[in-house]
PDB file of N, CA, C and O in Angstrom:
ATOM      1  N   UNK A   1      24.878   8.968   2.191  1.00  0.00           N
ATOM      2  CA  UNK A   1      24.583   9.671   3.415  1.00  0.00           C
ATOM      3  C   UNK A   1      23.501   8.912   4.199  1.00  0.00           C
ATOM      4  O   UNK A   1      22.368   8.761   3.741  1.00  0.00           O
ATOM      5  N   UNK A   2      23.772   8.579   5.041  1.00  0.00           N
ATOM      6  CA  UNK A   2      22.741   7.889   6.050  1.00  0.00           C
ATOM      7  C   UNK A   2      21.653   8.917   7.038  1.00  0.00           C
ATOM      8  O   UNK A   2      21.989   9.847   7.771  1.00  0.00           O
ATOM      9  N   UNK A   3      20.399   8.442   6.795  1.00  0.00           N
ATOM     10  CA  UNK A   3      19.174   9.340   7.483  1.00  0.00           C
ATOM     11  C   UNK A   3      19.811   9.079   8.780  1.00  0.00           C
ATOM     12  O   UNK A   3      20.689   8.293   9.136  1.00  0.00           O
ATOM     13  N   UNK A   4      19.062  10.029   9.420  1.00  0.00           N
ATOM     14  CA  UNK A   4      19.149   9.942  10.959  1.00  0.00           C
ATOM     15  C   UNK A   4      17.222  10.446  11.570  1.00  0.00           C
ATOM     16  O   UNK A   4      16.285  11.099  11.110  1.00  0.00           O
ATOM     17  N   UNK A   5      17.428   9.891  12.435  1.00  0.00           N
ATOM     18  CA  UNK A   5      15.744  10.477  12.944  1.00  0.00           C
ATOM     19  C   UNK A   5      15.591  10.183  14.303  1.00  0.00           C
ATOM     20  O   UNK A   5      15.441   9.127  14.918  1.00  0.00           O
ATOM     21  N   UNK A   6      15.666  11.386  14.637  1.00  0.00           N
ATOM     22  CA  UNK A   6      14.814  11.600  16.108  1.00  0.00           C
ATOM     23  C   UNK A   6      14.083  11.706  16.252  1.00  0.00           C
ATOM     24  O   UNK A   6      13.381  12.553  15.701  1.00  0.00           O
ATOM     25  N   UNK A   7      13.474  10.355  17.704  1.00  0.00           N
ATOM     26  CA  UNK A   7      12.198   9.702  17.780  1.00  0.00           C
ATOM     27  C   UNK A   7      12.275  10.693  19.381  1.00  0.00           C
ATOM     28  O   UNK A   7      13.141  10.750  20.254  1.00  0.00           O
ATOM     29  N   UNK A   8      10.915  11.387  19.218  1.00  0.00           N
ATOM     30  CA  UNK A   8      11.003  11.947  20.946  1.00  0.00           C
ATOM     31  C   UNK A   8       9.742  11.352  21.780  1.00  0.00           C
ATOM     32  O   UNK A   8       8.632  11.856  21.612  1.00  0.00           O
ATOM     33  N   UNK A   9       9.886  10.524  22.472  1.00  0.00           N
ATOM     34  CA  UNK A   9       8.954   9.447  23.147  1.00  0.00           C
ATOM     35  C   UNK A   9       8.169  10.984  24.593  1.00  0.00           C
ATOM     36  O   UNK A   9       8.759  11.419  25.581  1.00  0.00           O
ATOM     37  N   UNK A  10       7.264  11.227  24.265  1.00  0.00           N
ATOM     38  CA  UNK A  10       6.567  12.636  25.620  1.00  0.00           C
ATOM     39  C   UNK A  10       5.825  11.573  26.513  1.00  0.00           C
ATOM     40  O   UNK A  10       5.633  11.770  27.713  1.00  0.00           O
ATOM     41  N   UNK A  11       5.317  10.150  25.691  1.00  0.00           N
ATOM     42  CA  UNK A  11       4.381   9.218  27.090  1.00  0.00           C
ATOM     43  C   UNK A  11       5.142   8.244  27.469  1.00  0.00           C
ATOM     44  O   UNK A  11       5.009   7.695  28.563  1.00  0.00           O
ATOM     45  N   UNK A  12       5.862   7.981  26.760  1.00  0.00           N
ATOM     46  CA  UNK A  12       7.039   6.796  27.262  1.00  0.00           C
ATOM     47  C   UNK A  12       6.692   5.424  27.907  1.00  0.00           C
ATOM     48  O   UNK A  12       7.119   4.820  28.892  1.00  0.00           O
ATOM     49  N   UNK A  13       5.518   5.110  26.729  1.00  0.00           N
ATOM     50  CA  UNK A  13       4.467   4.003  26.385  1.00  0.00           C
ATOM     51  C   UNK A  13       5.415   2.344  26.278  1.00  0.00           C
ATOM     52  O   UNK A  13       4.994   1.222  26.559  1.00  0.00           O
ATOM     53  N   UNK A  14       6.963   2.810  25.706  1.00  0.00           N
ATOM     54  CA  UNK A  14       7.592   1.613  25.415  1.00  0.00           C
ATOM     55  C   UNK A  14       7.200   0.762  24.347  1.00  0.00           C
ATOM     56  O   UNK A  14       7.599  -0.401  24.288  1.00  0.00           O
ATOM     57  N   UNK A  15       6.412   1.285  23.462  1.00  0.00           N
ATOM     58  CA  UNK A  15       6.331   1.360  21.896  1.00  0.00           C
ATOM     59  C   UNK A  15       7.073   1.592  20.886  1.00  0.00           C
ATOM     60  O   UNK A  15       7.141   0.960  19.832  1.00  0.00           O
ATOM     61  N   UNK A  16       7.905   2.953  21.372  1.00  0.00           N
ATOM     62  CA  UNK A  16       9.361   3.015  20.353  1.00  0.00           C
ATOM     63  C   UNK A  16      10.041   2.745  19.514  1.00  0.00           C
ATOM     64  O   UNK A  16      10.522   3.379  18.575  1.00  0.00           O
ATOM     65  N   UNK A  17      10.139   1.065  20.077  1.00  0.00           N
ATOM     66  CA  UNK A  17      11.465   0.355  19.814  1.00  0.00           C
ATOM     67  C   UNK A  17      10.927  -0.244  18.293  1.00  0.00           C
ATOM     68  O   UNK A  17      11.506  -0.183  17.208  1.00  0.00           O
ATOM     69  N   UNK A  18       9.592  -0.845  18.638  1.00  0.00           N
ATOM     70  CA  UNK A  18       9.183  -0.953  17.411  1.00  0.00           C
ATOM     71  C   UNK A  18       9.516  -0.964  16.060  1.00  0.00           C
ATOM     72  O   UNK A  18       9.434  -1.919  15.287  1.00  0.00           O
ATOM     73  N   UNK A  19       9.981   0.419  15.783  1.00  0.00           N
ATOM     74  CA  UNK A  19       9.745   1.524  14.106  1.00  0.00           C
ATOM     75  C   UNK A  19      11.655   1.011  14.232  1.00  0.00           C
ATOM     76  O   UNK A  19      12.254   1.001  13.156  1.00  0.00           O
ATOM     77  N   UNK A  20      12.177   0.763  15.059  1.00  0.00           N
ATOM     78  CA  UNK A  20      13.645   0.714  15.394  1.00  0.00           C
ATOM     79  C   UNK A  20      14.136  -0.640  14.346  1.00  0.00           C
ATOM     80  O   UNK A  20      14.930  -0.637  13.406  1.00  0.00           O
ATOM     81  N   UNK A  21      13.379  -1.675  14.886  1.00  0.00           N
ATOM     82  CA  UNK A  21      13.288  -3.272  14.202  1.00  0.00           C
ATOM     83  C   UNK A  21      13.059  -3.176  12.972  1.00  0.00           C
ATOM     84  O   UNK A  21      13.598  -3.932  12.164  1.00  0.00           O
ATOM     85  N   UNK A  22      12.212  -2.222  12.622  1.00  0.00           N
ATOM     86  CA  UNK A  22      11.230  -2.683  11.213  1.00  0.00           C
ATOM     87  C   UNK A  22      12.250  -2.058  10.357  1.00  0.00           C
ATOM     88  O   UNK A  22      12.271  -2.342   9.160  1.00  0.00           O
ATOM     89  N   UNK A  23      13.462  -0.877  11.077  1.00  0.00           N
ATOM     90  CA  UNK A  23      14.132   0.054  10.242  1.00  0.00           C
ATOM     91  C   UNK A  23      15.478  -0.063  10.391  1.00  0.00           C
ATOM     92  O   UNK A  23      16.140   0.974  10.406  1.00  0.00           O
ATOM     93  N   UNK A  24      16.122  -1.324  10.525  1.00  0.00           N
ATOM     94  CA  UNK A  24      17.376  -1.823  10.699  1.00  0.00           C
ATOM     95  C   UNK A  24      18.257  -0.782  10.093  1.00  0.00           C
ATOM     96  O   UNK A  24      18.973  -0.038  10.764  1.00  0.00           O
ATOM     97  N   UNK A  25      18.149  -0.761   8.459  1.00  0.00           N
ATOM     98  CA  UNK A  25      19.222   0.392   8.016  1.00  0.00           C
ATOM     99  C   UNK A  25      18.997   1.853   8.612  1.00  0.00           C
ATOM    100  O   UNK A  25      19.629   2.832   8.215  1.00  0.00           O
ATOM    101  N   UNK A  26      18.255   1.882   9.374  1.00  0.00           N
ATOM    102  CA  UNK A  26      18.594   4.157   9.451  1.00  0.00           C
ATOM    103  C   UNK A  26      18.919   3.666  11.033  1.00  0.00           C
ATOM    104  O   UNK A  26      18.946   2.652  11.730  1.00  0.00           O
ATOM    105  N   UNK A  27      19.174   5.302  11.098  1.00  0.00           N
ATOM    106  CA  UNK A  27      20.105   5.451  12.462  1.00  0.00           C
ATOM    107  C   UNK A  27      18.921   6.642  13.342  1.00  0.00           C
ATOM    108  O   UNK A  27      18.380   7.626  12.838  1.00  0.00           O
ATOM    109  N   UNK A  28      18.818   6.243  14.454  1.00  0.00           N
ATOM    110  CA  UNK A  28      17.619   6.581  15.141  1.00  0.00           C
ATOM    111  C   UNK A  28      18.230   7.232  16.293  1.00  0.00           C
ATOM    112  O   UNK A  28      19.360   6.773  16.456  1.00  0.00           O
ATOM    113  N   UNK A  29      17.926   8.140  17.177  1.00  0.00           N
ATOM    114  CA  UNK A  29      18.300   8.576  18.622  1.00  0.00           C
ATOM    115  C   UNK A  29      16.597   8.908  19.001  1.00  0.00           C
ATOM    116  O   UNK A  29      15.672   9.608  18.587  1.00  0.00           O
ATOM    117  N   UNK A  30      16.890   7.897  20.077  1.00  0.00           N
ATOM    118  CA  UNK A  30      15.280   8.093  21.042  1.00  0.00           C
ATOM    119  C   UNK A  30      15.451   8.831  21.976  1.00  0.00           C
ATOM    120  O   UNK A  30      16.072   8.404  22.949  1.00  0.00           O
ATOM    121  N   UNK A  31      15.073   9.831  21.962  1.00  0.00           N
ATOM    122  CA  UNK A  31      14.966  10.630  23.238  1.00  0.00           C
ATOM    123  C   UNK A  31      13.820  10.871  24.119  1.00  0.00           C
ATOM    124  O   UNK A  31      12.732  11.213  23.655  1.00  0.00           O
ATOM    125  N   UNK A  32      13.984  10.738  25.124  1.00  0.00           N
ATOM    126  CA  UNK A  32      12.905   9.854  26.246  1.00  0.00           C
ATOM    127  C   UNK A  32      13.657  10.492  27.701  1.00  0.00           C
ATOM    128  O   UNK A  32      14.870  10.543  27.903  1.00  0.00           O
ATOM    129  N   UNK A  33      12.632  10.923  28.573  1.00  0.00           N
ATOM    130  CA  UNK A  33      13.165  11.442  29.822  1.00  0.00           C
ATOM    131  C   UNK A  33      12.707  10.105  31.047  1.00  0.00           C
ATOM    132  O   UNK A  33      12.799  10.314  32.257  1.00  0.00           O
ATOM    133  N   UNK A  34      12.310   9.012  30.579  1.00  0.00           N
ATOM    134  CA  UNK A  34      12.558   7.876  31.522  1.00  0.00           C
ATOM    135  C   UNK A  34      13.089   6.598  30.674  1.00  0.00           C
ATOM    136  O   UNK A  34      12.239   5.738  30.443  1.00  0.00           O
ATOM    137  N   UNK A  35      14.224   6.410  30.251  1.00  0.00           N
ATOM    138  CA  UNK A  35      14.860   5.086  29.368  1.00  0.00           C
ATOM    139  C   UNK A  35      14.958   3.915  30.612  1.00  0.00           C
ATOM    140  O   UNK A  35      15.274   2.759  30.331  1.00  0.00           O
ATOM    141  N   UNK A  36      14.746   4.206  31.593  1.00  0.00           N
ATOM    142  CA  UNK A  36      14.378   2.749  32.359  1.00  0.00           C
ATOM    143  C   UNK A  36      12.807   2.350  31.880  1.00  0.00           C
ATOM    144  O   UNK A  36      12.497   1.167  31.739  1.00  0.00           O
ATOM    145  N   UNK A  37      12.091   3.167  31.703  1.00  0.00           N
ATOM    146  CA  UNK A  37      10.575   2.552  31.137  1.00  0.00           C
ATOM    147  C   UNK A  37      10.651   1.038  30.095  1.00  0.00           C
ATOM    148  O   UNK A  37       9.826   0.125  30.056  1.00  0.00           O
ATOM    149  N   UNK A  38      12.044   1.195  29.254  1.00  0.00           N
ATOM    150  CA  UNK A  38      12.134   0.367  27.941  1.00  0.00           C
ATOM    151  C   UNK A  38      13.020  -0.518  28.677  1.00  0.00           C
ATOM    152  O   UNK A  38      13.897  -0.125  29.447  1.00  0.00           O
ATOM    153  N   UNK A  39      12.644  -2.216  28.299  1.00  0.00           N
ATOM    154  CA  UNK A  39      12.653  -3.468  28.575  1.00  0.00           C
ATOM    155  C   UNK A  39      14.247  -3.746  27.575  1.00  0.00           C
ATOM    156  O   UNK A  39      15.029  -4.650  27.869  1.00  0.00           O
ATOM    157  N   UNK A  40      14.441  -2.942  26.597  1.00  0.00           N
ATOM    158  CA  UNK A  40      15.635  -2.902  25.986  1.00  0.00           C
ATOM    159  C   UNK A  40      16.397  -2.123  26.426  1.00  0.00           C
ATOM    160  O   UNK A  40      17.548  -2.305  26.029  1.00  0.00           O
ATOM    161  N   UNK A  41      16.265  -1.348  27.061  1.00  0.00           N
ATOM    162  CA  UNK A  41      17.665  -0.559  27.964  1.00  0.00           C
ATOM    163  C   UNK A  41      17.969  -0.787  29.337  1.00  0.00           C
ATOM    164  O   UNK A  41      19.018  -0.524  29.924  1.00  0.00           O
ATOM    165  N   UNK A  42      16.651  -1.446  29.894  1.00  0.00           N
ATOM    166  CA  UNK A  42      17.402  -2.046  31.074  1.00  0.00           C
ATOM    167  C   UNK A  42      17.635  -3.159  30.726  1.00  0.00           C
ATOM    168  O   UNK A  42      17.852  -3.691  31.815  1.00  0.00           O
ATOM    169  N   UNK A  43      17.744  -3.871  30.037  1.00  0.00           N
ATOM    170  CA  UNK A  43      18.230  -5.385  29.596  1.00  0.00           C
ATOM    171  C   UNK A  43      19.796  -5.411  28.517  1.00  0.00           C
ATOM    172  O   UNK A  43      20.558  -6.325  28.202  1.00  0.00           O
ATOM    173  N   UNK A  44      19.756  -3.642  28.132  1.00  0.00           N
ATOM    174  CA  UNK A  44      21.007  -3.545  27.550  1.00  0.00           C
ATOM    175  C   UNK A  44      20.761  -4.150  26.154  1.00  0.00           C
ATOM    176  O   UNK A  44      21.628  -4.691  25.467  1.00  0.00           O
ATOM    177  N   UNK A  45      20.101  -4.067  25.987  1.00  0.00           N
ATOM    178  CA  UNK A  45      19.748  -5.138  24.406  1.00  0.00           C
ATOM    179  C   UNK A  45      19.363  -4.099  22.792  1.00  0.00           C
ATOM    180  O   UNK A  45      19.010  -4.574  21.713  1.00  0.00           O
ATOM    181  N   UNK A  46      19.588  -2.552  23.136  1.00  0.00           N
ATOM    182  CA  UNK A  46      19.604  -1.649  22.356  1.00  0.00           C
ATOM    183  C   UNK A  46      19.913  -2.008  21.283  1.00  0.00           C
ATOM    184  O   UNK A  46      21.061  -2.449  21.236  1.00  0.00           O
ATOM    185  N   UNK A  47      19.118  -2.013  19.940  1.00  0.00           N
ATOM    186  CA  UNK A  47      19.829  -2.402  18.552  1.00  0.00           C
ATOM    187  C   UNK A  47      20.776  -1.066  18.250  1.00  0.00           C
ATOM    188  O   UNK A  47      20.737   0.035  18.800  1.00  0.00           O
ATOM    189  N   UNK A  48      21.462  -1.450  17.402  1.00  0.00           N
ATOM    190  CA  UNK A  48      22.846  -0.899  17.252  1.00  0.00           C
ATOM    191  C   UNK A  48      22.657   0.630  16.236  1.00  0.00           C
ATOM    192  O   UNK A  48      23.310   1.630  15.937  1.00  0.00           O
ATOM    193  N   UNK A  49      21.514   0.106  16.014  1.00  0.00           N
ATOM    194  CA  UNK A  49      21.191   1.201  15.172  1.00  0.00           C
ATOM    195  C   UNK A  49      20.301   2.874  15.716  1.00  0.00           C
ATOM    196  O   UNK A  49      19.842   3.795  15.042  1.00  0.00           O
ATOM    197  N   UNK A  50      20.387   2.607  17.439  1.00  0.00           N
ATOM    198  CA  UNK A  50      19.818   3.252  18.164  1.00  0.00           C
ATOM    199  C   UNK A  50      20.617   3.799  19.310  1.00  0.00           C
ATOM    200  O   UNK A  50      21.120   3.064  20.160  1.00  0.00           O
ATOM    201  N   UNK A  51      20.746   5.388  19.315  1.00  0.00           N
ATOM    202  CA  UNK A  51      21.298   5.393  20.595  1.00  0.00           C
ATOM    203  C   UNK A  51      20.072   5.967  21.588  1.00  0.00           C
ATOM    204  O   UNK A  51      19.075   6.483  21.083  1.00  0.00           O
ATOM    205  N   UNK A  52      20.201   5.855  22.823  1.00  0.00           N
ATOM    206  CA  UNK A  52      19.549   6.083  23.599  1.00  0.00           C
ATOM    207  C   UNK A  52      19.671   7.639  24.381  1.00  0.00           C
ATOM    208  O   UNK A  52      20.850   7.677  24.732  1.00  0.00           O
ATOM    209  N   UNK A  53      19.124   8.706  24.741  1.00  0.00           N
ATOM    210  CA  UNK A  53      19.375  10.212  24.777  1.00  0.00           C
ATOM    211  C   UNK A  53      18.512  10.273  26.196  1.00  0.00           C
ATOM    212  O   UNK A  53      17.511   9.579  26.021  1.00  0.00           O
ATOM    213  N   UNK A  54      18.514  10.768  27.368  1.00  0.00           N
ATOM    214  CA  UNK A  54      17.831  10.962  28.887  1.00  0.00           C
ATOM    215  C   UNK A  54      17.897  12.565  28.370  1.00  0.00           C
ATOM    216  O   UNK A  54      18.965  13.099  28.070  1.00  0.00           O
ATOM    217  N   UNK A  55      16.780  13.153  28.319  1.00  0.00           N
ATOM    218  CA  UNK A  55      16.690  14.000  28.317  1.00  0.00           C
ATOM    219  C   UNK A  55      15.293  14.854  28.467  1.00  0.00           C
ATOM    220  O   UNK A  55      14.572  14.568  27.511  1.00  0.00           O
ATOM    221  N   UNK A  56      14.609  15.893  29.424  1.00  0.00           N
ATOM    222  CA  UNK A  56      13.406  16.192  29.874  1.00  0.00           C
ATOM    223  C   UNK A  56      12.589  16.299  28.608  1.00  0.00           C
ATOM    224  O   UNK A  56      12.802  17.289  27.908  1.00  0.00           O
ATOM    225  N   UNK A  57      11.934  15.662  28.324  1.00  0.00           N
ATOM    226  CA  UNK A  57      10.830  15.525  26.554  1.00  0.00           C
ATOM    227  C   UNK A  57       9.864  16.460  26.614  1.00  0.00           C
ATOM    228  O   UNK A  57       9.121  16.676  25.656  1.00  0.00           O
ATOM    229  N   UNK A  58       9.768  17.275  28.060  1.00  0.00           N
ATOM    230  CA  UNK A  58       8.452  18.048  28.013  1.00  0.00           C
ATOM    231  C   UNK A  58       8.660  19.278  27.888  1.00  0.00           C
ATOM    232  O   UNK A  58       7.778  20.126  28.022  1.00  0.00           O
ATOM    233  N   UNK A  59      10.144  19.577  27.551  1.00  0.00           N
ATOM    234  CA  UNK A  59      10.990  20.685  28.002  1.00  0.00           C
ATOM    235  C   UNK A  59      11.226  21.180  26.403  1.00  0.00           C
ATOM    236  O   UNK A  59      12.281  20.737  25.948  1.00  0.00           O
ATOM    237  N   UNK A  60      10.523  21.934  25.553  1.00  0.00           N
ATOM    238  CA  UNK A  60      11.124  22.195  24.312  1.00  0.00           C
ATOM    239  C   UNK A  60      12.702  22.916  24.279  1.00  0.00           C
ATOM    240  O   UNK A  60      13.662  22.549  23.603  1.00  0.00           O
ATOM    241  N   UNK A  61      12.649  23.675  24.918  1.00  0.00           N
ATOM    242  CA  UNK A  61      14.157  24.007  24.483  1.00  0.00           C
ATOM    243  C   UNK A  61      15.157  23.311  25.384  1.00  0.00           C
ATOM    244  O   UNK A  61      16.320  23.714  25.369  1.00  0.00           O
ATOM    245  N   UNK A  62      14.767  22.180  26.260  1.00  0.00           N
ATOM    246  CA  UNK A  62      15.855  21.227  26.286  1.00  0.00           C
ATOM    247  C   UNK A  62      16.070  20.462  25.534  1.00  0.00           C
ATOM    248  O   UNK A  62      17.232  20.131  25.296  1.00  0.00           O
ATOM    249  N   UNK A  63      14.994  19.909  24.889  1.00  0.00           N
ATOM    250  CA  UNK A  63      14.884  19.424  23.699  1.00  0.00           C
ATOM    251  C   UNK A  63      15.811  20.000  22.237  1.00  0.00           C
ATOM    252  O   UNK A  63      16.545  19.219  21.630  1.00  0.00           O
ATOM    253  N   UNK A  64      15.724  20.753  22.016  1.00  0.00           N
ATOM    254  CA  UNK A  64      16.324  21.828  20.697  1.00  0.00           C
ATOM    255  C   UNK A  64      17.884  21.742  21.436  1.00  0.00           C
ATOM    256  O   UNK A  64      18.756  21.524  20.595  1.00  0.00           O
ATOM    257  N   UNK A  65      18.418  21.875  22.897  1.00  0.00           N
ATOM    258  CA  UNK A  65      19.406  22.210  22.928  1.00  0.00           C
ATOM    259  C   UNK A  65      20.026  20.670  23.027  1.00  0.00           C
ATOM    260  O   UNK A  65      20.997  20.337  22.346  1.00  0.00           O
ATOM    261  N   UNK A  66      19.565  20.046  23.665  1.00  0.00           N
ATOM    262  CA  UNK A  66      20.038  18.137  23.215  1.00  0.00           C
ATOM    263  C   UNK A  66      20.831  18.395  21.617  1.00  0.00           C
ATOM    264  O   UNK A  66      22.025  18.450  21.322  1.00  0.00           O
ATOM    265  N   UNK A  67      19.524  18.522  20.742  1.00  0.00           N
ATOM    266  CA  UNK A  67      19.627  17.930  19.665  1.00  0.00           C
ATOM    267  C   UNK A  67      20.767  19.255  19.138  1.00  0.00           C
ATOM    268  O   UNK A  67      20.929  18.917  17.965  1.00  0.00           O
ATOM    269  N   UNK A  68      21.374  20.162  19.272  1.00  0.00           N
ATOM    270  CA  UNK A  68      22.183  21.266  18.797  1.00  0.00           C
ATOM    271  C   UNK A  68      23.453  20.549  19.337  1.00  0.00           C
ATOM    272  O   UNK A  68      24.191  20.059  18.482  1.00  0.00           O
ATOM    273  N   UNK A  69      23.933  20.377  21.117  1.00  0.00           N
ATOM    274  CA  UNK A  69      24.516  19.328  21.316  1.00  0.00           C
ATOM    275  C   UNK A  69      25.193  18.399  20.936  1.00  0.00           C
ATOM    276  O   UNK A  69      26.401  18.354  21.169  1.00  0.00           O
ATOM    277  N   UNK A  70      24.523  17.427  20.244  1.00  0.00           N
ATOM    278  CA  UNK A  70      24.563  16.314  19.388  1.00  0.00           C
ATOM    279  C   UNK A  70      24.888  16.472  18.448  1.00  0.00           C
ATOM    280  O   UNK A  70      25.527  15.594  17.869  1.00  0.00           O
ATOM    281  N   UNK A  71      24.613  17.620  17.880  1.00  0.00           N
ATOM    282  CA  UNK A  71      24.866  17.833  16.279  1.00  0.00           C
ATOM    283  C   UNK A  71      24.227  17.936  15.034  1.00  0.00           C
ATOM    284  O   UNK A  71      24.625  18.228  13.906  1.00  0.00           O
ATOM    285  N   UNK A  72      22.836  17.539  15.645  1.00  0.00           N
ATOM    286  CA  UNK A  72      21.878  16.711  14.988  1.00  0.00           C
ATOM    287  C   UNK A  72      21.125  18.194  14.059  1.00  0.00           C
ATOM    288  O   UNK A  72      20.353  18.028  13.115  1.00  0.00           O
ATOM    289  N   UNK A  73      21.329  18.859  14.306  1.00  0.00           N
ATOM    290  CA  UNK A  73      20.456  20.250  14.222  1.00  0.00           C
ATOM    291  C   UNK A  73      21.416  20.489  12.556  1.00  0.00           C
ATOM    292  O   UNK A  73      20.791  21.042  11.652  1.00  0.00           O
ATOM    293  N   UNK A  74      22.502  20.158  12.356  1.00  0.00           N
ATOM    294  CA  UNK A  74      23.321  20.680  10.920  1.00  0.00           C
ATOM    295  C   UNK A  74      22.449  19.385   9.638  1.00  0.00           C
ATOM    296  O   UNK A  74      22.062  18.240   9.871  1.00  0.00           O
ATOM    297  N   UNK A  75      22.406  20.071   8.519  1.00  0.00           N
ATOM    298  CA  UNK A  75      22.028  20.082   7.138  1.00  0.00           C
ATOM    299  C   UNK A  75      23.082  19.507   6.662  1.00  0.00           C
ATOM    300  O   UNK A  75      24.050  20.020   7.223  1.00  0.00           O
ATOM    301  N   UNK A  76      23.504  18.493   5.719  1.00  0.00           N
ATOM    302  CA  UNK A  76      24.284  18.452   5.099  1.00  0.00           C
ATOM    303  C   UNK A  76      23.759  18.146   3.490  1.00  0.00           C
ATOM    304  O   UNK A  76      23.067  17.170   3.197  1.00  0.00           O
ATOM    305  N   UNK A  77      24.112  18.922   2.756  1.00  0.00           N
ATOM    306  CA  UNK A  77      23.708  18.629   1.435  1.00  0.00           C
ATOM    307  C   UNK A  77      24.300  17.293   0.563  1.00  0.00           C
ATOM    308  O   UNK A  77      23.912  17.086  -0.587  1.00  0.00           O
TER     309      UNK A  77
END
């Protein structure tokens, strides 16, 4: 079973990507309400192991409803 982890960027510093490199095997969704801020998404250069999510970060239950959305919210034992 492969981790998954949602990274929710609220300053959108463009630091991120970082923990992304160092963590080649897991599977990451950054969610960030400005993805033009990151030098890897406007350059298209997203590692593969990352998807990218536009969604208001300051907004908790837009937040919760993204991630329900997605899917991301189910347990699997």
């Amino acid at each position: 079973m492969n981790t998954v982890t949602i990274v929710i960027e609220t300053l959108t510093t463009g630091t991120g990507f970082n923990i992304f490199y160092q963590n080649m095997g897991q599977l990451f969704y950054l969610f960030t309400k400005k993805p033009g801020k990151y030098l890897e998404v406007r350059n298209k250069q997203i590692p593969d192991n990352v998807t990218v999510v536009e969604v208001d970060t300051t907004n908790e239950k837009t937040v919760y409803t993204k991630i329900k959305d997605l899917g991301l919210n189910e347990v699997n034992p």
